[in-house]
KEKEVO-455929 format. One record per residue (C-alpha): x, y, z; residue number from 1; residue in three letters. Coordinates in pm, 1 decimal, decimal comma. Each point is the difference from the previous one (the first is absolute). Layout:
<pts>
PT       c1       c2       c3 lovo vomar
PT        X        Y        Z  NUM   Ala
...
</pts>
This chain:
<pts>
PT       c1       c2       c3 lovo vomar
PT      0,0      0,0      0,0    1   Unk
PT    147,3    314,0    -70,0    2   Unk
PT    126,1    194,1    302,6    3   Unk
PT   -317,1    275,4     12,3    4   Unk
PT   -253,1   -230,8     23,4    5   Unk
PT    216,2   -209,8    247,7    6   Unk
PT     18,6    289,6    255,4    7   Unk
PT   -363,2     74,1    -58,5    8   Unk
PT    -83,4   -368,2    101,9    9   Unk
PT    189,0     50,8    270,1   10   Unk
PT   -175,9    288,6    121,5   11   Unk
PT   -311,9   -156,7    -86,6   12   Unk
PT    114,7   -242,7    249,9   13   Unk
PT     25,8    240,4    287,8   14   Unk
PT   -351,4    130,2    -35,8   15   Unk
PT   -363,0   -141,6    -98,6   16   Unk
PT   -106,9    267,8   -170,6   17   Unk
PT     -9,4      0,2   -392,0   18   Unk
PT    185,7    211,0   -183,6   19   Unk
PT   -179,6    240,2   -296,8   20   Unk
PT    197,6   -214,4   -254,5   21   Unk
PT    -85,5   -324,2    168,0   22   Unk
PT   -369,3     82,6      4,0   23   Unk
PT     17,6     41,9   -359,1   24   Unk
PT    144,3   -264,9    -95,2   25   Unk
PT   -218,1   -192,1    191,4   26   Unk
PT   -291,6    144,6   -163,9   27   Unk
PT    152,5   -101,1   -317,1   28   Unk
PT     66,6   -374,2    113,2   29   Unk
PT   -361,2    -59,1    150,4   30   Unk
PT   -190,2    176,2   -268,0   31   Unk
PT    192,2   -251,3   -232,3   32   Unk
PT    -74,7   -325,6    221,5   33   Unk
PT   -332,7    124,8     26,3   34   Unk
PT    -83,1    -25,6   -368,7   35   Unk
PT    188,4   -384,9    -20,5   36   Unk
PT   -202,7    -81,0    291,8   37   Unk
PT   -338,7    124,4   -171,4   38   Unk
PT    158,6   -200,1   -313,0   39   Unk
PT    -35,3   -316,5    163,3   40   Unk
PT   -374,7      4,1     37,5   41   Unk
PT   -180,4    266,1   -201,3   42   Unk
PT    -67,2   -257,7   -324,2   43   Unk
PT   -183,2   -283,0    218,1   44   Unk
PT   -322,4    145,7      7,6   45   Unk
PT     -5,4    112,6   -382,7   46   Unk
PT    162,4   -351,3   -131,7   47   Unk
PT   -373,5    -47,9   -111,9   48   Unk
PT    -39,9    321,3   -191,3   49   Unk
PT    367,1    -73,8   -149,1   50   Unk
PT   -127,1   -322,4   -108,7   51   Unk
PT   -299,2    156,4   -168,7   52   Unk
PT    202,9    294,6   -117,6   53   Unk
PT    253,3   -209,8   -193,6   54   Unk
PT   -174,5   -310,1    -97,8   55   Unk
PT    194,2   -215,4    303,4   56   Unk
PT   -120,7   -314,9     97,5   57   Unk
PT    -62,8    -75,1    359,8   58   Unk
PT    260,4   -249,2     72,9   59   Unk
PT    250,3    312,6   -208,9   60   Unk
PT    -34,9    204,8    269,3   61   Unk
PT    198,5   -167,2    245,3   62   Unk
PT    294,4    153,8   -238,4   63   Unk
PT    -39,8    310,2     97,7   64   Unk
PT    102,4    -28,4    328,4   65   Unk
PT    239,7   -355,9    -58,3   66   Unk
PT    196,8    230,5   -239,9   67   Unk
PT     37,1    309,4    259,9   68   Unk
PT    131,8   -266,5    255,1   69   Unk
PT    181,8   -137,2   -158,8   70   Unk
PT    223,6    249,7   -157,0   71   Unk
PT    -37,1    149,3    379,7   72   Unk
PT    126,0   -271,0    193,4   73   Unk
PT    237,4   -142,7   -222,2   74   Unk
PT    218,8    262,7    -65,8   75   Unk
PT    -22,4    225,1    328,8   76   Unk
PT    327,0   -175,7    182,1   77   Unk
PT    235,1     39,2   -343,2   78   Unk
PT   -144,8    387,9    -23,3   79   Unk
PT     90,6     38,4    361,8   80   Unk
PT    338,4    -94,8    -36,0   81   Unk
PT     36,2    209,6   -361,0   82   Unk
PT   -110,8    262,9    211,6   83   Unk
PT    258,2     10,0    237,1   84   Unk
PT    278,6    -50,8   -262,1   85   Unk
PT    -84,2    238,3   -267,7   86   Unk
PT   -252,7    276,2    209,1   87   Unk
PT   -334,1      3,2    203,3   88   Unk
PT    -67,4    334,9    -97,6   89   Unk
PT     78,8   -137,1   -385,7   90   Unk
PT   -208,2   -319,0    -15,4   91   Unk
PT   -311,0    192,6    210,8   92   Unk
PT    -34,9    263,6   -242,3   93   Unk
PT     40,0   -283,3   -284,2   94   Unk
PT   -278,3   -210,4    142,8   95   Unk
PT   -218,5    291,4     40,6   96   Unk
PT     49,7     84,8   -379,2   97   Unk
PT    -89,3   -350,5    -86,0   98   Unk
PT   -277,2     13,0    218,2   99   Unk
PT   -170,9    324,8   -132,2  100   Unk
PT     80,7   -117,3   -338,1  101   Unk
PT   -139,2   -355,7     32,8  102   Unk
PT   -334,4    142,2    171,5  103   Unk
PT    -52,2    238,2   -287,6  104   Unk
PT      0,4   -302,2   -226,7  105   Unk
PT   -196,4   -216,1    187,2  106   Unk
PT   -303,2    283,8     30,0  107   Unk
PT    -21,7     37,7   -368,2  108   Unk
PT     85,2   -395,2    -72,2  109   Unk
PT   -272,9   -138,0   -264,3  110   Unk
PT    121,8   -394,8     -1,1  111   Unk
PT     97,2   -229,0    339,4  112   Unk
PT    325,9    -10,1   -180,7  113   Unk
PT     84,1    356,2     60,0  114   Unk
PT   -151,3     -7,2    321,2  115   Unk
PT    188,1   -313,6    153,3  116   Unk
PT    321,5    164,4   -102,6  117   Unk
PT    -60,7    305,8    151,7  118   Unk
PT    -81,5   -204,5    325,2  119   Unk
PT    363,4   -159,8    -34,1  120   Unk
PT    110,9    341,4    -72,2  121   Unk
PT   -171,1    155,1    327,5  122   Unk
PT    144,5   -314,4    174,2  123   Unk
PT    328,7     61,2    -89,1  124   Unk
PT     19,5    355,6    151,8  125   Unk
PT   -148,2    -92,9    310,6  126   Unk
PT    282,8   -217,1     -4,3  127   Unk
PT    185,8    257,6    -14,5  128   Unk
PT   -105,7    317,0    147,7  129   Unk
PT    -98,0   -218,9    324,3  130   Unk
PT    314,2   -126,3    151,9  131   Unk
PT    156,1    336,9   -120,9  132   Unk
PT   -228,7    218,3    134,2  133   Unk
PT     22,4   -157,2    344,1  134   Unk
PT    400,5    -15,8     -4,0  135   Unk
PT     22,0    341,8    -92,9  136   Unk
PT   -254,6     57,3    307,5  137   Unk
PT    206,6   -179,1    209,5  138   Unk
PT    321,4    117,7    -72,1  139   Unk
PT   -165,5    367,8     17,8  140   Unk
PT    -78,7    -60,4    415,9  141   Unk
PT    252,7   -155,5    223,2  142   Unk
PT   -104,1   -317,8    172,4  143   Unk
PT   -162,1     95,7    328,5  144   Unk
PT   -337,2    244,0     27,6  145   Unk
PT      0,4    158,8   -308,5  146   Unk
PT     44,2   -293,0   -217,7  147   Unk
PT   -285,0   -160,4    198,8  148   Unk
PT   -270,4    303,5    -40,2  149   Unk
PT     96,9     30,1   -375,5  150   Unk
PT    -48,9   -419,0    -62,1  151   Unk
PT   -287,2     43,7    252,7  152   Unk
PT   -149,3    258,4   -227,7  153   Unk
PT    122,1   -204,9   -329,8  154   Unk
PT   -167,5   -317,8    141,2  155   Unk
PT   -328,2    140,4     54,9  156   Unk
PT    -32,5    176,5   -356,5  157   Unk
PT     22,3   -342,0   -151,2  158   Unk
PT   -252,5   -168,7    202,9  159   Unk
PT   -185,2    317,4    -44,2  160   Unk
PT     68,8    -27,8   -391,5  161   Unk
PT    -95,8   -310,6    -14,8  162   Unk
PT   -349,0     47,6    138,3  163   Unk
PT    -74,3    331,9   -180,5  164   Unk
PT    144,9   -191,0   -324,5  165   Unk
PT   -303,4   -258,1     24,4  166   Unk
PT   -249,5    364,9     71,3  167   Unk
PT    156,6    184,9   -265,3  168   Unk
PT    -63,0   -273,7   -265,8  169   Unk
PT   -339,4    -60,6     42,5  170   Unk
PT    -42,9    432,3     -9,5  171   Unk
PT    149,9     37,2   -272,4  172   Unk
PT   -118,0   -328,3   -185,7  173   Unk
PT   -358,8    111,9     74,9  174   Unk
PT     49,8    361,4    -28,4  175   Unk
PT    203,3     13,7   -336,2  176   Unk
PT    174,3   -267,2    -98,3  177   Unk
PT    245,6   -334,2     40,2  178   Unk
PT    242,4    191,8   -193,7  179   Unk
PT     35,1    288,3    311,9  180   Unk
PT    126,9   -308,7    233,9  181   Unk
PT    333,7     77,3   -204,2  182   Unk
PT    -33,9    297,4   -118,8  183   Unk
PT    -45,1    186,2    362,4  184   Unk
PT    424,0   -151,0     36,6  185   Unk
PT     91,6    273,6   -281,0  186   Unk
PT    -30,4    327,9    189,9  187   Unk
PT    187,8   -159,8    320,0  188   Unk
PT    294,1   -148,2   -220,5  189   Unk
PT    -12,2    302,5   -154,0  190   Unk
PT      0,3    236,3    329,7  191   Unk
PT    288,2   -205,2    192,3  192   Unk
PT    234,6      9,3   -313,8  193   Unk
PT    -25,0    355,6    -11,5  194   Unk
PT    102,6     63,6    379,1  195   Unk
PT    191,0   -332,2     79,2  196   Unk
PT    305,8    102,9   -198,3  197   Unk
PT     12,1    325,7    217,6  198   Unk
PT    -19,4   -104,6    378,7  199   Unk
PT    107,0   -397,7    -22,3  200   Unk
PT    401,3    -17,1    -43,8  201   Unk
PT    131,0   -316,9   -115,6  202   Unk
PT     98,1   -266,2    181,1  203   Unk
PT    250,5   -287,6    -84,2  204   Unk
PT    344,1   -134,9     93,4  205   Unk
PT    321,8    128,5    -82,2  206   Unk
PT    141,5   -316,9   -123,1  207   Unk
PT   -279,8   -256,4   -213,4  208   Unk
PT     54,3   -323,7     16,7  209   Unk
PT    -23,1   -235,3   -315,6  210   Unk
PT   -412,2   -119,4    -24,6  211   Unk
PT     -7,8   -388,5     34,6  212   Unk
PT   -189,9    -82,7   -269,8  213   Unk
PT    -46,9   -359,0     90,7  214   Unk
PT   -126,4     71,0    301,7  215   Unk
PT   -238,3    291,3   -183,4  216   Unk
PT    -92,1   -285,8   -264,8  217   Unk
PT    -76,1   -228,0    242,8  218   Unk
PT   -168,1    182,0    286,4  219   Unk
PT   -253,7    172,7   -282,3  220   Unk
PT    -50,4   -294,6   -162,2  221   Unk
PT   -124,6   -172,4    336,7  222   Unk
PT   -209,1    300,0    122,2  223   Unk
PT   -165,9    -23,6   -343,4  224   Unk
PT    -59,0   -365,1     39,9  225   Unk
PT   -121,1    -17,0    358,3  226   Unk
PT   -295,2    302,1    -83,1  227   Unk
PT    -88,8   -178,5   -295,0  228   Unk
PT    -58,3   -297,9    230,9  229   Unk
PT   -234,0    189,7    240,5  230   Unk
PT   -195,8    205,0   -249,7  231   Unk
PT    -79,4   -279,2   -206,6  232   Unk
PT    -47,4   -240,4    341,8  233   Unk
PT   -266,7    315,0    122,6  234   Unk
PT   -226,6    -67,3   -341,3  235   Unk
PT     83,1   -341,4    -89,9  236   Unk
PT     31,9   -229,7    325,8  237   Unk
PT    329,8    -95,2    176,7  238   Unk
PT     -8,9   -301,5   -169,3  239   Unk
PT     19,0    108,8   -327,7  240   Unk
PT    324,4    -89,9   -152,1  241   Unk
PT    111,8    330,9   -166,9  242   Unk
PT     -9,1    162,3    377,5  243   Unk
PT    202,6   -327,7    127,3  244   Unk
PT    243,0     89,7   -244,2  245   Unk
PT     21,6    304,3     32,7  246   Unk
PT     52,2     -0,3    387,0  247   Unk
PT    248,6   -286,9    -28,4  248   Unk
PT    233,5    175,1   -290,4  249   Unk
PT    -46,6    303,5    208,0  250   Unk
PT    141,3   -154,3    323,1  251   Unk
PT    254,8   -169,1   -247,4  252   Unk
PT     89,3    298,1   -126,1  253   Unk
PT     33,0    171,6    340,8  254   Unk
PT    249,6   -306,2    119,1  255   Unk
PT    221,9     97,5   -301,0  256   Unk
PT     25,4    358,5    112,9  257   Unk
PT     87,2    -55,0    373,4  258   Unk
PT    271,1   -254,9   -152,3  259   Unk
PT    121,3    250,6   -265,6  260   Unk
PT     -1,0    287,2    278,8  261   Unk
PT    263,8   -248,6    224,6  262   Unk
PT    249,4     27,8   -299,8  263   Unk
PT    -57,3    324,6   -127,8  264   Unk
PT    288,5    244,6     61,5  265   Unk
PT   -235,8    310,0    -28,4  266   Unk
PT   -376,8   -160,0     80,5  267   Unk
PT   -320,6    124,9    -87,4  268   Unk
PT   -110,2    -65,0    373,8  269   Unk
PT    309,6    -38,4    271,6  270   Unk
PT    -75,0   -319,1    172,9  271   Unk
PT    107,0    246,0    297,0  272   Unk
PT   -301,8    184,0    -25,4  273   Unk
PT   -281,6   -312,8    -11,9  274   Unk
PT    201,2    -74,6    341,1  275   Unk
PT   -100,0    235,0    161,8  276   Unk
PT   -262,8    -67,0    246,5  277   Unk
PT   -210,3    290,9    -17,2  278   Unk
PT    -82,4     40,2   -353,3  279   Unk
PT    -17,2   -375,6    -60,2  280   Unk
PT   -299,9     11,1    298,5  281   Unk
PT    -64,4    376,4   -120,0  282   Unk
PT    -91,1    -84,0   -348,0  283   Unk
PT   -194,9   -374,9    109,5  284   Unk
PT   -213,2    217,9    247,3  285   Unk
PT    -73,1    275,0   -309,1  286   Unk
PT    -72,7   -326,5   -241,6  287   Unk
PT   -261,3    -96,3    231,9  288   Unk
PT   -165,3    346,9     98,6  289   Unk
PT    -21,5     95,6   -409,8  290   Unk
PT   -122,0   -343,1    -50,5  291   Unk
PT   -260,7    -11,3    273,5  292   Unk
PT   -162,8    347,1    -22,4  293   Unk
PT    -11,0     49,3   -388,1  294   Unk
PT   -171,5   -366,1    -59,0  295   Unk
PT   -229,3    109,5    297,1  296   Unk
PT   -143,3    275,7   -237,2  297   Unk
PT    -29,7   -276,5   -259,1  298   Unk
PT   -198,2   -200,2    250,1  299   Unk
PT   -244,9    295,8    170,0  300   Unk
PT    -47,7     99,0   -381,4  301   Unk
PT   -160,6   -319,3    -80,5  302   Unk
PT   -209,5      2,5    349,6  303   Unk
PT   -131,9    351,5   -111,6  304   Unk
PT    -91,1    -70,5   -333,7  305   Unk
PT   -134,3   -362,2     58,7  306   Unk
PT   -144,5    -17,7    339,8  307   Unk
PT    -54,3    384,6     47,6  308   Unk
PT    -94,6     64,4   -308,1  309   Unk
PT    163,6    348,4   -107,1  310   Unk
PT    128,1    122,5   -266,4  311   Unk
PT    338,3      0,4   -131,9  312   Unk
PT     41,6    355,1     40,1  313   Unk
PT   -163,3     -8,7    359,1  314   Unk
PT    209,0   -302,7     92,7  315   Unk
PT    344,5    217,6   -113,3  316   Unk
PT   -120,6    312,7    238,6  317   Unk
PT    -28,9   -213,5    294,0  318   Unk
PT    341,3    -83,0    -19,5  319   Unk
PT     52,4    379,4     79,7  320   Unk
PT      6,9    -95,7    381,0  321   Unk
PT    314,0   -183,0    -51,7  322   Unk
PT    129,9    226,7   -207,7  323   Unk
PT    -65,0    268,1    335,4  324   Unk
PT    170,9   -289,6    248,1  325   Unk
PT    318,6    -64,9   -210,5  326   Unk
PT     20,7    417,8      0,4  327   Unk
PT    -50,7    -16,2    352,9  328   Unk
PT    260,3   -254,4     56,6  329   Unk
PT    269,8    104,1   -213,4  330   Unk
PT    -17,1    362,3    176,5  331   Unk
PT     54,0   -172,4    367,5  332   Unk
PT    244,7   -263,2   -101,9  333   Unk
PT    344,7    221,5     37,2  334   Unk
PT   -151,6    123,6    326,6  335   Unk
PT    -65,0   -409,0    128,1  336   Unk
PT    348,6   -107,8   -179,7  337   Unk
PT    162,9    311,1    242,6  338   Unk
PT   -165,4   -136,2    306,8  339   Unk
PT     26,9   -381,8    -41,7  340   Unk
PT    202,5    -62,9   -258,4  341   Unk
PT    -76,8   -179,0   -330,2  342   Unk
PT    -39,6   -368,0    110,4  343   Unk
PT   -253,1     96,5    228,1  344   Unk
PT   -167,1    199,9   -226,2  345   Unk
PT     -2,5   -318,3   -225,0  346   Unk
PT   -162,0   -189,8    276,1  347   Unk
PT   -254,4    254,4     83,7  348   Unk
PT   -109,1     62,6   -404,7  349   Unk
PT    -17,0   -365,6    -19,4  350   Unk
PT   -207,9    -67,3    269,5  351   Unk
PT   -259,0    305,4    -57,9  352   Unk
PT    -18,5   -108,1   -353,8  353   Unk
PT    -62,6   -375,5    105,1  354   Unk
PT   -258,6    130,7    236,3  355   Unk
PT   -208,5    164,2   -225,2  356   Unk
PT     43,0   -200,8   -309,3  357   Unk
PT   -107,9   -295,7    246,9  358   Unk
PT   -353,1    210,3    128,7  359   Unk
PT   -112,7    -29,6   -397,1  360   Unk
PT    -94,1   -358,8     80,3  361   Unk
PT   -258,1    116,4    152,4  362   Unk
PT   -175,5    208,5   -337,1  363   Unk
PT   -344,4   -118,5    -64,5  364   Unk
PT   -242,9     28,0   -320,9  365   Unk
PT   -145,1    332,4    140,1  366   Unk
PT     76,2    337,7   -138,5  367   Unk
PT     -4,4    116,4    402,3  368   Unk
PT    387,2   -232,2    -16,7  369   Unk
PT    161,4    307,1   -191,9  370   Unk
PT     87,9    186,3    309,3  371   Unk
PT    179,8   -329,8    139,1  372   Unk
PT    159,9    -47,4   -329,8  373   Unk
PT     92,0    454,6      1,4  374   Unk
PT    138,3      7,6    319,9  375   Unk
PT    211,1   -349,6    -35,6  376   Unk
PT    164,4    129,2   -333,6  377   Unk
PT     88,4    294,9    213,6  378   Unk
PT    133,8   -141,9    233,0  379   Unk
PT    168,4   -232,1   -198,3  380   Unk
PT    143,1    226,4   -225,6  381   Unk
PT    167,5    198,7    311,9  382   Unk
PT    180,0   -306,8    149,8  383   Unk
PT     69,3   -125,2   -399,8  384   Unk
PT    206,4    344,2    -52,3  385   Unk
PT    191,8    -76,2    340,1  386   Unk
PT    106,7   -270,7   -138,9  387   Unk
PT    139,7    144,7   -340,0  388   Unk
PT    147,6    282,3    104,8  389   Unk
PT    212,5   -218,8    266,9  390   Unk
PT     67,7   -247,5   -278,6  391   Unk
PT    153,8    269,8   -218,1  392   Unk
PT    198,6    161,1    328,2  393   Unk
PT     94,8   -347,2     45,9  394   Unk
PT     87,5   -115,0   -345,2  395   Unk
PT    244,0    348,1    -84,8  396   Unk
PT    135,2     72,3    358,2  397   Unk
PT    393,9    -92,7     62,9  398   Unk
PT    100,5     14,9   -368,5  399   Unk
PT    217,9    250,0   -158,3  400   Unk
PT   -137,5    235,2   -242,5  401   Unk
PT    153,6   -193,8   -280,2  402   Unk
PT   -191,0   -296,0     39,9  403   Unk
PT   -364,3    193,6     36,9  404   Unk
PT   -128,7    -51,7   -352,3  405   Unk
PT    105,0   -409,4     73,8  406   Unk
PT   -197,0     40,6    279,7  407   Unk
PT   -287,7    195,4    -47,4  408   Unk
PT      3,0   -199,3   -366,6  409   Unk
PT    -44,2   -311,0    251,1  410   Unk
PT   -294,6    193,8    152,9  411   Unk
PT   -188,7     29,5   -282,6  412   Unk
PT     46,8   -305,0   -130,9  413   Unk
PT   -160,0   -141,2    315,4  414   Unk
PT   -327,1    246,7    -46,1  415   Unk
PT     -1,4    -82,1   -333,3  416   Unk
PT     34,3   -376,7     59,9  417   Unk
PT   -288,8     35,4    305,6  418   Unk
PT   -226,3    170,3   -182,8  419   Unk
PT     16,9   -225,3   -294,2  420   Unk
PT    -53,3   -332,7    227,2  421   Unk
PT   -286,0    133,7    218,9  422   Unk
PT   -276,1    -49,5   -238,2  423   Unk
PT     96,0   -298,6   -141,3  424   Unk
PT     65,7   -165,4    329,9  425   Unk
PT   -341,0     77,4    156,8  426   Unk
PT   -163,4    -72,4   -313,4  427   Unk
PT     97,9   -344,1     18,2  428   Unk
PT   -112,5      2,2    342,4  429   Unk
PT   -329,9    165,0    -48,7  430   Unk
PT   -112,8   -206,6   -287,7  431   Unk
PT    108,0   -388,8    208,7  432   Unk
PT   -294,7    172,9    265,4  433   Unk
PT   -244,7    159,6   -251,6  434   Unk
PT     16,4   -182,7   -348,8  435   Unk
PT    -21,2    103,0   -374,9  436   Unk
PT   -314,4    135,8      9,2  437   Unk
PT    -93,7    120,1    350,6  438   Unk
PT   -322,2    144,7    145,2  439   Unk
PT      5,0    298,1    234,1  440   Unk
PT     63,3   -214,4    308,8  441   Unk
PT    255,6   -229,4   -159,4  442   Unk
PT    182,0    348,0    -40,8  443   Unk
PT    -14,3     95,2    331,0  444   Unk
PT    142,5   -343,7     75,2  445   Unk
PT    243,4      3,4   -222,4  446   Unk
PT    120,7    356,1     91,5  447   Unk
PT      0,3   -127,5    422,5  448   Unk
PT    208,0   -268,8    -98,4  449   Unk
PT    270,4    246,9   -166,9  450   Unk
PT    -37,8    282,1    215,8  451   Unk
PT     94,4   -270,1    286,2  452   Unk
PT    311,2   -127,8   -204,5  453   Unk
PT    104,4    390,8    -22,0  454   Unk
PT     -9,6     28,1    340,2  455   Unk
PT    195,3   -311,0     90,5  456   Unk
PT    278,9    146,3   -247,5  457   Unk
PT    -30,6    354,3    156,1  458   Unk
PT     88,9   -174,4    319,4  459   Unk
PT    299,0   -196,4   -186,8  460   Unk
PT    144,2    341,1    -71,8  461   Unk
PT    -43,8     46,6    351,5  462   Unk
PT    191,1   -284,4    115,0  463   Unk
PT    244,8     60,9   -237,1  464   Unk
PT    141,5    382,5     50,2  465   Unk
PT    -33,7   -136,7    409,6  466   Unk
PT    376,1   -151,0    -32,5  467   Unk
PT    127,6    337,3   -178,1  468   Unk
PT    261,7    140,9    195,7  469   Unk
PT   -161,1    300,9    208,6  470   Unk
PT    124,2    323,3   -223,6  471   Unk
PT    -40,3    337,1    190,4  472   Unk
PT     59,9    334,8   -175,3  473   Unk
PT     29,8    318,4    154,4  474   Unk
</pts>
């Protein structure tokens, strides 16, 4: 780092108070999270109108959001290592590019062609403006309070993101068109190229390393693999055999790496750093909080619109308590980090979230169970953000600034790989309780039985992060 921004980190240190710089920059970061985050989730309720729109078949639509995922998940550990050899600052503003560029053609897209590889395209810079975004974030704050409030903050506009994304869509589907779910990314690109440039310096080391390129090939090639296995498991069974091969040439594939990584003089991912126990536990207790609360909107969707009885719109603006709790959380987890440090705050998110994700058994076929189901989410989405925003203190504390984009690049890979197993995972476990073709109460039964599993893996989290070596920051 060059010696300016060294002394202001070290200032920083001294002091909890932003600096004017360092609240812009943060502004910059989040607003830029933000948008991935509504990314994720503002196509799923207009899938149907794309369908329509473009002439897609039904069992073509899972494409549009196997194709983001993949490109997502696959590549987001080798752009978080490019990232720290050639520039965060470099590949951010790259992937943002991309991003407004591939969201422009997707909005005005006439064929599933076009708009499949503008979903690759938009996968790709999430990629890479992700794991960027969040190591130039990191290696903006110094560890301790500061770094906290800004990945408290950072943590709580994804969940937040991710809820309005599902709102937004179903808006803008009804109000206009599918073709505003990517359009509406345009302006933001647009707005955080123009001001990026000017308040976010750049960030790499002063020597780069050679890139392994086995390890790359290797590592992307598995990641590919192993989300191919899980989408297609989530929409054709687990016992199909393209998802069994996919999962076992992805865990093949993954093998290869870790033995490649032993012999490599200059590896893609230091052994040294998968030692280490805190963001080994770090990043299993953020798989299972990304996996658990995103596939727990997949589950109350399907008790809304099948038991319930709403809308799809109506269903996506009840999801705007969560959206309120993971705000709520996020904004208190630096402050409960400070007091009890970040393995107790793991525990306590853990537990909260278990909690309330476990008092859903008890929704009925009456309209009179939304308030149970509005205050659980709450809840719930306090004690989920807990848990991520101690999972990515956890996962990027006690590493030099050199290895950041490696390990915020890990990070993301583990949202990315959470997010993409939730649904299929409770899928599987709702349909072995509710059938093919279930009635109302079938659903219900169906959705108990996975809401039940969700809470048994909350509480594996739990158990988990409860051997991580208690880590207390001033």
């Amino acid at each position: 780092m060059a010696t300016a921004a060294a002394a202001e980190f070290q200032e920083a240190s001294i002091t909890t108070k932003l600096t004017n710089r360092q609240k812009t920059v943060l502004l910059v970061l989040l607003v830029a999270q933000f948008m991935l985050a509504v990314d994720f989730s503002i196509l799923n309720v207009a899938l149907p109108a794309i369908g329509r729109g473009l002439g897609l078949p039904l069992d073509g639509l899972q494409w549009i959001g196997t194709a983001f995922a993949l490109s997502a998940a696959g590549f987001t550990l080798l752009f978080g290592r490019i990232a720290d050899l050639f520039g965060r600052r470099r590949l951010f503003l790259a992937g943002l590019a991309l991003l407004g560029a591939s969201s422009l053609v997707g909005g005005l897209a006439t064929g599933p062609a076009v708009l499949i590889a503008a979903r690759v395209a938009q996968g790709l810079a999430t990629a890479a403006v992700t794991p960027a975004g969040l190591a130039l974030l990191t290696t903006s704050f110094p560890e301790g309070p500061l770094r906290q409030r800004a990945l408290g903050l950072n943590g709580a506009l994804m969940s937040a993101g991710f809820t309005a994304g599902a709102v937004l869509g179903g808006v803008l589907t009804d109000l206009l068109s599918w073709r505003w779910a990517f359009f509406v990314n345009v302006p933001v690109a647009l707005g955080v190229l123009l001001v990026a440039p000017g308040v976010i310096r750049e960030s790499r080391p002063d020597v780069r390393p050679k890139l392994d390129l086995p390890g790359a090939l290797s590592v992307t090639l598995g990641l590919l693999a192993l989300v191919y296995g899980l989408t297609r498991a989530g929409t054709a069974g687990w016992a199909d055999p393209l998802a069994l091969g996919g999962l076992g040439l992805g865990a093949a594939l993954l093998l290869v790496f870790v033995a490649v990584e032993r012999r490599a003089a200059a590896p893609l991912v230091p052994l040294s750093v998968l030692r280490r126990r805190g963001v080994v536990r770090g990043n299993l207790a953020g798989l299972i909080a990304f996996l658990t609360e995103t596939s727990l909107v997949f589950l109350l969707t399907l008790y809304l619109q099948e038991v319930l009885d709403f809308s799809a719109l109506a269903a996506g603006l009840s999801f705007g308590v969560l959206g309120l709790g993971t705000v709520l959380g996020g904004a208190t987890a630096a402050r409960l980090i400070a007091a009890t440090g970040t393995r107790a705050t793991l525990v306590t998110g853990g537990l909260v979230q278990a909690a309330a994700t476990a008092a859903l058994l008890l929704l009925g076929t009456g309209r009179s169970s939304l308030w149970l189901l509005l205050a659980a989410t709450f809840v719930g989405g306090v004690g989920n953000m807990f848990v991520i925003v101690g999972f990515m203190v956890t996962a990027t504390s006690g590493l030099p600034d050199h290895e950041q984009g490696l390990a915020t690049g890990l990070a993301t890979m583990t949202q990315q790989i959470g997010i993409t197993m939730g649904t299929p995972v409770m899928s599987a476990v709702f349909a072995a309780r509710a059938g093919a073709h279930p009635s109302a109460g079938a659903v219900l039964d169906g959705v108990a039985l996975a809401v039940l599993v969700n809470a048994a893996l909350v509480l594996v989290g739990v158990l988990s992060t409860g051997f991580l070596r208690r880590r207390r920051t001033a």
